[in-house]
N, C-alpha and C positions, 0 to 999 in steps of 0.2 A: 215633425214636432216643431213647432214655435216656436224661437227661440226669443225671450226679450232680455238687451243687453241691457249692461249696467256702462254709465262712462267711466271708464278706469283713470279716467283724471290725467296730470302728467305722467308720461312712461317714466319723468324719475323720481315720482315724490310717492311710495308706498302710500296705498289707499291705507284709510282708519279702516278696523275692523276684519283685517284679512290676516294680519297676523300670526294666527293661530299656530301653521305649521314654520315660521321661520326659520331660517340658520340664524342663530344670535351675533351676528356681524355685519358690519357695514364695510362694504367694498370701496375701495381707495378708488374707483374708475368709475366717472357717471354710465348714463346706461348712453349709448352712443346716439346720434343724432338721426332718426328716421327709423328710431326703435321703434316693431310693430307692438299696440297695445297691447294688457292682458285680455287672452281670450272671456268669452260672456262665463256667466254664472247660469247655474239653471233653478231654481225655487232655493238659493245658496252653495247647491252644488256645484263645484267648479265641470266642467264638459269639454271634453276636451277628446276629440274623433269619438265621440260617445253614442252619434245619435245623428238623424237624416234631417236636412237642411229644407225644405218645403220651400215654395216657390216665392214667396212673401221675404225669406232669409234676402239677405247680402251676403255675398260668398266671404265663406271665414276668414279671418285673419291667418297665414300661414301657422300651421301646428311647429310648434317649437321643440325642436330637440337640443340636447347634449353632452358634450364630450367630456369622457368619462380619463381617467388619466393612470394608470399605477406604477410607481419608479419603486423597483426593487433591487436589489445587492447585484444580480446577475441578469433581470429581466427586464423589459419595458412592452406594457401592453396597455391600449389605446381602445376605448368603443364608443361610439355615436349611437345614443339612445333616446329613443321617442318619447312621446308624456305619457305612453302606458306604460312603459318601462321594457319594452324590445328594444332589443340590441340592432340598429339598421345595418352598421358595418364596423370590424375590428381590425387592429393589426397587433401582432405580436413580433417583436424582436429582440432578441438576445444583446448581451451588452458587455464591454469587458473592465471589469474593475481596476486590472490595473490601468487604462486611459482616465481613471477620475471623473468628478462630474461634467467635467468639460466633455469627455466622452459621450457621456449618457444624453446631455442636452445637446449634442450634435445628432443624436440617434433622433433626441424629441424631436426634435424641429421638424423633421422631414417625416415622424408619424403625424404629428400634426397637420402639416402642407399635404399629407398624403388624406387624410381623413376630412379635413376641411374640406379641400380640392372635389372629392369625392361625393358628399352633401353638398356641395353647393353645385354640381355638376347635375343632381338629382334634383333642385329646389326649383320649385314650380306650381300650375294645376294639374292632376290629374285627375281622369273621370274612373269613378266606379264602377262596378259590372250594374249597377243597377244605375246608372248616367248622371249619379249624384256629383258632383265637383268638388274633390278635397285637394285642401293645400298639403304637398309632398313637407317636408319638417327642413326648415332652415335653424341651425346652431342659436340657441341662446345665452348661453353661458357656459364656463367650461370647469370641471372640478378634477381637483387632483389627491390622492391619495398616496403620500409617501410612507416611504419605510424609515420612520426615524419620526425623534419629536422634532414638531414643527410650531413655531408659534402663529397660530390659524389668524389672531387677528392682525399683525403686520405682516403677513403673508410670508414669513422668512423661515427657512430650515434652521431649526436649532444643532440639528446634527446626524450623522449619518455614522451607525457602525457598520458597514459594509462597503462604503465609496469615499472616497479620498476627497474633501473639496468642495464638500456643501457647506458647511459651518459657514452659518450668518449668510447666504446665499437671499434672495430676494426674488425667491421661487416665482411667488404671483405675480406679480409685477415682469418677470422675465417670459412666461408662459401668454400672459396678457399681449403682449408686445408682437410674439410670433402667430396671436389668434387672433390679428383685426382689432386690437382693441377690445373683446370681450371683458367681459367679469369673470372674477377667477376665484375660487373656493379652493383654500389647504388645508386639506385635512392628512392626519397619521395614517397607516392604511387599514391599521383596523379600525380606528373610527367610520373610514368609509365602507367596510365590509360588516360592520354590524349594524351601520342602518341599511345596507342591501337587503342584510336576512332579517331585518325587523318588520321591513315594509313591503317584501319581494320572496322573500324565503323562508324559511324552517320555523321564523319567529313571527309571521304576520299574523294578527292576530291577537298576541296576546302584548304583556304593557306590566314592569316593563320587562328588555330580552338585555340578556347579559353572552357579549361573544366573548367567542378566546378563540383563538389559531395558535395549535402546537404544527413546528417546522425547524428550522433549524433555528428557532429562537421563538418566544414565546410572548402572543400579544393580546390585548382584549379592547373591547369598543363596550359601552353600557349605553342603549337608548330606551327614554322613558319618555310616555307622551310623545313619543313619533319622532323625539327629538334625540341627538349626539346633546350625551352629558358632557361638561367643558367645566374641567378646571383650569386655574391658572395656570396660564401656557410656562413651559411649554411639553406638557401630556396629561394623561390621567390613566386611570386606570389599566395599569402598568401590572397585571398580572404574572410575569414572567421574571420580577426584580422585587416581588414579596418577599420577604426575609420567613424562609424557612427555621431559623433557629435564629440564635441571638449571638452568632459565631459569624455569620454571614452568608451562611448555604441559601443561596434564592432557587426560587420554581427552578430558573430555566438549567442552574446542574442536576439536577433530579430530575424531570420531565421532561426537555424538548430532546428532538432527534437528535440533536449530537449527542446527551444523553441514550438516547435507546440505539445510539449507532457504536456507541463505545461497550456498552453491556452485549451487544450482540456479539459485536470484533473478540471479545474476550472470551462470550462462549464456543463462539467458534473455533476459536482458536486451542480452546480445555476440551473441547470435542470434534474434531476434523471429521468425521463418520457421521453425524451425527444433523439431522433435517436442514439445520441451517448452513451450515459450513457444504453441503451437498447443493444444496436450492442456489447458493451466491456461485458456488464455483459451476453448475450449470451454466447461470446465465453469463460467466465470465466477468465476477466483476468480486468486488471487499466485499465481506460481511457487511450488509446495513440495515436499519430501521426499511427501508424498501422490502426485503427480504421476509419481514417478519408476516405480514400475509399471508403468505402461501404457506411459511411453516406452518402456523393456525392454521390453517384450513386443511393442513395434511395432517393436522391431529396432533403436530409436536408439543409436549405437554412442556418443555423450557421454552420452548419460544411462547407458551402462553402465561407462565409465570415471568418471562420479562413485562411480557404487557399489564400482568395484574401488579406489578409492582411500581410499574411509572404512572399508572394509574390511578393509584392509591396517593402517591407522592401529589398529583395533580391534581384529584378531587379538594386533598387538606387543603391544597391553594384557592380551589374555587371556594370551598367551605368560608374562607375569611370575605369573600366576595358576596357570597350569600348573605353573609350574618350583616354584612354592613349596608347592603344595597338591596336583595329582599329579589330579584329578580322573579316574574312569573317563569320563565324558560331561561334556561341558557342551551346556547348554539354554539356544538363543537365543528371550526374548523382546522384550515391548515393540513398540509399534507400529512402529518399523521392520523386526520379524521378519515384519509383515505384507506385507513383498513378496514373504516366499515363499523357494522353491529359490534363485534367483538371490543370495539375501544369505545363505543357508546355505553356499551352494556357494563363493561369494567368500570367507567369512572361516576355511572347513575348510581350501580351497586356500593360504591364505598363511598359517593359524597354527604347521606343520609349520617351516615357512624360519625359525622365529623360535625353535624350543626346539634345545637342546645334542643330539647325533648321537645318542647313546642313550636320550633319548625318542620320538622320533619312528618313527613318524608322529603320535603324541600324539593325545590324546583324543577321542572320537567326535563330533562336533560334532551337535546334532538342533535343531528346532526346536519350541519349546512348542508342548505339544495341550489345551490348558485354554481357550483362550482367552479372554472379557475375566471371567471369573470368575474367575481363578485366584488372585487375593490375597483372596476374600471367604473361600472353598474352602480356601486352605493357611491363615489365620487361623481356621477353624475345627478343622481341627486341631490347632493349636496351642492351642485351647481344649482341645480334646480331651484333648491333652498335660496341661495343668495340672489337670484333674479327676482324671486317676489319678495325680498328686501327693498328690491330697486324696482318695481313695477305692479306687482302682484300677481297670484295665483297663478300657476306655472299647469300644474300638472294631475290628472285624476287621482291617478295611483295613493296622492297626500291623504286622500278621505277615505278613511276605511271603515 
């Protein structure tokens, strides 16, 4: 095919008209100095490794990937992603909270040097089995997905309940530093895992998709029009710190794992004989929300009234999400999605009994298909996002 380009003007002055899919931010860091253009358009579709280059082409400008970032309580995991949105390489490493963030940003640094090192080790031509010439994906921007509110447009942690030592931290700008100088995107980490599954997962498709991840603490991302909804920093849609009553019960004493880990602990404990208290001391370990899967599936009918009851507690919570945001889907993740049908099926069942007669049956409920990648993957996006801020159209996957 033929390609005819369009001039994408200066690499740092966003072309008119491309707009469309933005991250609503502009990056504190020009784009660097021998920045390659944005790739052509094709009849306005962005193309990007979409299509065979004929002999009349110049060979493409290098395919642009990027680095996807997620800082958790006790994890740090890292992936380098393409513009169709494959993952090229990951790294996963554990972290210890009592060293603070000074700990965990000693960890980054060297996933980073390690992930960069590694793309750029790979960055080149290579020919296809059919002897066409594609450029391998050099790094274009980097995004990152933290566990805590962050205020996205001075790139700074507002704060961390799990690590010691972020407060007022100058996340981008520090990440920026250790990546060459890139552009750098912060985002909360559900914001960046519910444009994963808006754009990549469970929710593609539909507009707009309302996430939540129950874990040991309870979070949601809302993307409409392809985009992360942004209130004033620093968060939003804070599903997990809804005021269950007017006392101060929020979702996450009701609903998240520590919740379903302490109802378990109890019944275990009021039944030692009994599927649960059997299933954990099998596997040698406490009573936990882990545990509760296989109860279900072994037919324990308390361990599935634990679930119909956190369940219930968590739909009322999405119910006030519905009623005020309208979502076509919401996407359950977070490792309590990981029991499966069973906690799909519970909280689709009772979200209906909770919205006004003319919503309902009220939005599609599914479960994330990204699995534990999906804040490294939706934070690469969101890099993605902020490069055609600074240059233009980044990547296919944005046009659906």
């Amino acid at each position: 095919m033929n390609v005819k380009r369009e001039d994408a003007g200066s690499p740092d002055v966003p072309r008119a008209g491309v707009n469309e899919w933005m991250l609503p931010v502009v990056s504190p860091w020009p784009a660097r100095q021998g920045h390659r253009r944005c790739p052509a358009r094709v009849h306005g579709k962005l193309e990007v490794f979409k299509h065979e280059y004929d002999a009349n082409d110049t060979l493409p400008p290098a395919a642009m990937a990027f680095l996807g970032i997620e800082i958790g309580g006790t994890k740090l995991q890292s992936a380098v992603v393409d513009a169709a949105g494959a993952v090229i390489c990951e790294r996963t490493d554990q972290v210890e909270p009592a060293r603070g963030a000074a700990g965990v940003r000693d960890a980054l640094e060297l996933q980073i040097a390690d992930l960069c090192g590694r793309t750029a080790r790979a960055a080149g031509t290579t020919v296809s089995a059919s002897g066409t010439e594609m450029a391998t994906p050099e790094i274009a921007a980097v995004g990152i997905g933290f566990g805590g509110p962050v205020d996205r447009v001075a790139g700074v942690v507002a704060t961390s309940f799990h690590v010691s030592g972020w407060s007022g931290f100058p996340l981008a700008a520090w990440v920026s530093s250790k990546a060459g100088g890139l552009p750098v995107a912060l985002e909360n980490d559900s914001n960046a895992a519910a444009l994963a599954e808006a754009i990549l997962g469970a929710g593609r498709g539909a507009n707009p998709v309302l996430y939540s991840n129950v874990g040991s603490g309870i979070g949601g991302g809302f993307v409409i029009d392809g985009r992360i909804y942004h209130g004033r920093p620093p968060g939003e849609v804070e599903i997990g710190h809804l005021r269950m009553n007017p006392d101060g019960t929020i979702t996450e004493d009701v609903a998240s794992g520590w919740s379903i880990d302490r109802q378990v602990r109890d019944h275990a404990a009021a039944h030692p004989n009994g599927p649960l208290a059997r299933i954990a001391t099998a596997a040698g370990a406490t009573p936990s929300a882990r545990h509760l899967a296989a109860a279900i599936a072994a037919g324990d009918a308390a361990a599935g009234a634990i679930l119909d009851t956190v369940a219930r507690h968590y739909a009322f919570a999405l119910s006030h999400a519905a009623h005020l945001l309208h979502p076509e889907v919401i996407v359950l993740g977070g490792g309590v999605a990981g029991i499966g049908e069973p906690w799909r099926e519970a909280v689709a069942r009772h979200l209906p009994g909770f919205l006004m007669e003319p919503f309902r049956p009220g939005p599609d409920v599914r479960l994330s298909t990204l699995g534990r990648l999906v804040v490294p993957v939706g934070a690469a996006l969101a890099a993605a996002r902020l490069r055609e801020v600074l240059t233009g159209p980044a990547m296919e996957i944005h046009r659906r």
